[in-house]
C-alpha positions in Angstrom: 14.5 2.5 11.6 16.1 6.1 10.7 14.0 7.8 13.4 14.3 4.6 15.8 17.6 3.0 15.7 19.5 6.4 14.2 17.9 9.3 15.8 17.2 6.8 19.1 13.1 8.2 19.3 11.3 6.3 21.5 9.6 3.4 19.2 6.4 3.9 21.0 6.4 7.5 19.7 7.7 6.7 16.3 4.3 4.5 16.2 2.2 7.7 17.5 3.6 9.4 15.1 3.1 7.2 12.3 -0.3 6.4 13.4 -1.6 9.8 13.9 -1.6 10.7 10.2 -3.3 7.8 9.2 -6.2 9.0 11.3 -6.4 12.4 9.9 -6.7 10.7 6.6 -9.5 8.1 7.0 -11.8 11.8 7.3 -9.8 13.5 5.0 -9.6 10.9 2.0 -13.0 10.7 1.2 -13.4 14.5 1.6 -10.9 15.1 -0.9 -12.3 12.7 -3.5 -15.9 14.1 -2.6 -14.1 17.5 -3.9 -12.1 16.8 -6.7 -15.2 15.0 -8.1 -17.1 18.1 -8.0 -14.6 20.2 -9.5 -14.9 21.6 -12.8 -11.8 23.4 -14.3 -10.2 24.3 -17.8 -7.5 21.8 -16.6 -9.6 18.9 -15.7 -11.5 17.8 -12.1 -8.4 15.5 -11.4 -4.7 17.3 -12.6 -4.6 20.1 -10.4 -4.7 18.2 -7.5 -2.5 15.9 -8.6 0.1 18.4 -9.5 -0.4 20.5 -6.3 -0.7 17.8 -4.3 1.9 15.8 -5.4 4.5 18.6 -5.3 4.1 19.3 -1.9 4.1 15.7 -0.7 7.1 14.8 -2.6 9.1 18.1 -0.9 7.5 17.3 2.6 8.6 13.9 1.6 12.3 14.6 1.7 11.7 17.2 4.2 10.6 14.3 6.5 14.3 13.2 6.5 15.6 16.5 7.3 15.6 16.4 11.6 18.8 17.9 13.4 20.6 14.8 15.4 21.4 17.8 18.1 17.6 18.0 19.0 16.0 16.7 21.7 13.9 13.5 21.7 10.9 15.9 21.9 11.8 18.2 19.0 12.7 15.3 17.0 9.2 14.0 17.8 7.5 17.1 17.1 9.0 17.3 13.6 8.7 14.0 12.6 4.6 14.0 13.4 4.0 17.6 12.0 5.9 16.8 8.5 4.1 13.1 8.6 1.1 14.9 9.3 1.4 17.5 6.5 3.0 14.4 4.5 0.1 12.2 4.1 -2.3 15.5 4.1 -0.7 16.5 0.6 -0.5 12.2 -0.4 -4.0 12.1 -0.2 -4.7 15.4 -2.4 -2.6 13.8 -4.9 -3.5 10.1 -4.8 -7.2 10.1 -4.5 -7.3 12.0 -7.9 -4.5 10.5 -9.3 -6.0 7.2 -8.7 -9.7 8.3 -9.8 -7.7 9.8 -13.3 -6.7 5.9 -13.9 -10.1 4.5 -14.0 -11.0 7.8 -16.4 -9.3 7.4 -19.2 -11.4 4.8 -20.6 -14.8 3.2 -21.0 -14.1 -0.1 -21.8 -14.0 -2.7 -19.3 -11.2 -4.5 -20.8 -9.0 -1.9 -21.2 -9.5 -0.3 -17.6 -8.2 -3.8 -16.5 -5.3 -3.2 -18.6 -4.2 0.2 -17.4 -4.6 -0.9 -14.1 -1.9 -3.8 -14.7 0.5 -0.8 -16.5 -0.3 1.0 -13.3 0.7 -1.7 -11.0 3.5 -2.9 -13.6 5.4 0.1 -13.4 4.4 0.7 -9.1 6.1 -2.7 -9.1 8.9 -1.9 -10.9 9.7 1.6 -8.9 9.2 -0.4 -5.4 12.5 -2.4 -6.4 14.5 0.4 -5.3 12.0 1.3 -2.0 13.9 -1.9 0.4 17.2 -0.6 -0.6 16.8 2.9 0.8 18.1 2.1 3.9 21.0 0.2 2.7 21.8 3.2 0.2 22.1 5.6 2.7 24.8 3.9 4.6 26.6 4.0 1.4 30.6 5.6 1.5 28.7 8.0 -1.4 26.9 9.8 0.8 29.4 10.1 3.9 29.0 6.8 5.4 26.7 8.3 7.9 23.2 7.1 7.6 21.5 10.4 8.8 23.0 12.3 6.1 22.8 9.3 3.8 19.0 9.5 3.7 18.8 12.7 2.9 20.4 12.3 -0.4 18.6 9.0 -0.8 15.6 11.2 -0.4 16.2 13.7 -1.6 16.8 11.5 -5.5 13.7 9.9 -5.0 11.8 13.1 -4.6 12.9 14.7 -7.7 12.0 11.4 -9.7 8.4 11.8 -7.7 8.2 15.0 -9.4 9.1 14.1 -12.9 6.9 11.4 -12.5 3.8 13.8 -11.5 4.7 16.2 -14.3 4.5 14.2 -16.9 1.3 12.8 -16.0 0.3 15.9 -15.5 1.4 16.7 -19.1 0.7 13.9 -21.3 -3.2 12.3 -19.3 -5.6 14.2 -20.7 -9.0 13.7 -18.9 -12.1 12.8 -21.1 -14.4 15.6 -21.5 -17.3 13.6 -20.8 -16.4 12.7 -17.2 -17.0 16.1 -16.4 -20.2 16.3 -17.3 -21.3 14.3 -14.5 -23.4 15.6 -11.9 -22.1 16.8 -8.3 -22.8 14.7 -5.7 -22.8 15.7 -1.5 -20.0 14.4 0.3 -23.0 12.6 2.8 -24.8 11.4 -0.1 -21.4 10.0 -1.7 -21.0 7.7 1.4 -24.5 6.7 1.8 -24.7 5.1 -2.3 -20.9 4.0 -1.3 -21.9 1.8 1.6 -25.1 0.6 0.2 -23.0 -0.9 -2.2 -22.8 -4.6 -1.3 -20.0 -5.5 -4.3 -17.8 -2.4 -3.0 -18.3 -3.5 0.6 -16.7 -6.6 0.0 -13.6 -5.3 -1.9 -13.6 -2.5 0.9 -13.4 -5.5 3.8 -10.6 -7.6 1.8 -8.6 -4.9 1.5 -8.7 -3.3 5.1 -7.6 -7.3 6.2 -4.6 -7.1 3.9 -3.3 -3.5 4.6 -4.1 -5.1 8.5 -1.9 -7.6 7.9 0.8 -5.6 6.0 0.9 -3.0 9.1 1.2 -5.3 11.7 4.1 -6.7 10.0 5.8 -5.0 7.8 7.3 -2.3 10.7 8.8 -5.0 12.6 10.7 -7.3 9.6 13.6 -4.7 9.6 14.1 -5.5 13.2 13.9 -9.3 13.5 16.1 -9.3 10.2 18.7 -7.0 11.8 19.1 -8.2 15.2 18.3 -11.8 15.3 18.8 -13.2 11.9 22.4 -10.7 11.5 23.0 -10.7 15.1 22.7 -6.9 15.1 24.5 -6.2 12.3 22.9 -2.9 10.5 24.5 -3.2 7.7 24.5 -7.1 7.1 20.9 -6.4 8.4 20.2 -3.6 5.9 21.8 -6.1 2.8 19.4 -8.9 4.2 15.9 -6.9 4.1 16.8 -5.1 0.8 17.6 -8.5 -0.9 14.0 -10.4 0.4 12.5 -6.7 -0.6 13.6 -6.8 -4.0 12.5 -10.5 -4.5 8.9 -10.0 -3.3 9.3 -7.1 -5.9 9.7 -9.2 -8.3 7.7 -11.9 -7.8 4.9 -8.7 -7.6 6.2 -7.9 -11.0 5.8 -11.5 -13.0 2.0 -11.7 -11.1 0.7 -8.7 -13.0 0.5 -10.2 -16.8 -0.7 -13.3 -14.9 -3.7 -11.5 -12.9 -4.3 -9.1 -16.0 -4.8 -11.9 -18.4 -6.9 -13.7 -16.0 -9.5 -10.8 -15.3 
């Protein structure tokens, strides 16, 4: 909505650009958990990349929001791909081995289930704040003006991000043991990964959700803004942040639920 109905970008390239990163990353996600598998450091195979990575995508992050309104439709464009591009690049350094480090830091089945529902706990938590973003950033504290707005919204965000990253980086220490495993080929990794019938399965379930997410999660800030508040941006902005927040919620009181029952 910032780069549609505020910078007035053509929606169709606000989708090419939002759609061209995701490309890049179905070849470079595997790549990069391929490599921080095989990597053997002092620090670990899975905190350097998370601390790397996740600097630079929580600066391109806010840098993202940083486009002058005296540019052209084409020069917005250009920026907004080539920071969404180097965006997600970065995301997926940190994620992949961020994500990996989660199922690391223990053997026991039980317990692995239970990190994973402080993991998604605390996601759920955070998100709380994601559907207000656009409503902050109309907010008379940072000018009124929505363009600037976001910046500072952002630009907050971002340094939480990083405090965030640093103390993971600090404070998860990765098991010894895990790196003792032996390297695999990237080829080889994909082959055992789509033999595996069980993984398959999980691989297919998910792709139909995010599907489903994607084709309609872009387009709930518009019906909300100019059909059910009759165009109203603000009255639009209050509407999805409030539906947002209770979806957050109701996220938030599933996870002991789900946990316990696995």
């Amino acid at each position: 909505p910032v780069y549609n109905i505020e910078f007035g970008l053509d929606p169709r390239l606000v989708s090419i650009a939002m759609s061209v990163p995701r490309f890049i990353g179905v070849f470079l996600d595997p790549v990069m958990g391929n490599i921080s598998d095989n990597t053997r450091s002092r620090w670990g195979r899975r905190r350097p990349y998370i601390f790397f990575g996740g600097i630079m995508a929580t600066t391109l992050y806010w840098l993202t929001w940083c486009p002058s309104s005296s540019w052209s439709p084409s020069g917005i464009f250009t920026y907004f791909i080539l920071m969404s591009i180097l965006f997600y690049a970065f995301y997926s350094v940190y994620l992949i081995p961020d994500a990996a480090l989660g199922f690391e830091l223990t053997n026991d089945y039980n317990e692995r289930t239970r990190i994973q529902g402080y993991r998604s706990f605390m996601g759920s938590i955070v998100g709380l704040g994601l559907p207000f973003f656009y409503l902050w950033s109309k907010s008379p504290l940072f000018g009124g003006n929505t363009v600037s707005g976001i910046r500072w919204v952002t630009g907050i965000a971002s340094i939480v991000m990083m405090l965030a990253i640093f103390s993971t980086v600090y404070f998860c220490k990765e098991r010894a043991s895990a790196q003792q495993q032996n390297k695999i080929g990237l080829m080889t990794a994909i082959k055992i990964s789509l033999c595996n019938g069980p993984f398959m399965l999980v691989l297919a379930i998910i792709m139909l959700v995010i599907v489903a997410c994607f084709l309609t999660n872009p387009i709930e800030i518009y019906v909300i803004t100019y059909h059910v508040a009759h165009g109203d941006k603000y009255v639009g902005a209050q509407i999805y942040a409030t539906t947002g927040m209770i979806y957050g919620i109701l996220g938030i009181l599933a996870v002991p639920l789900v946990t316990w029952t696995a």
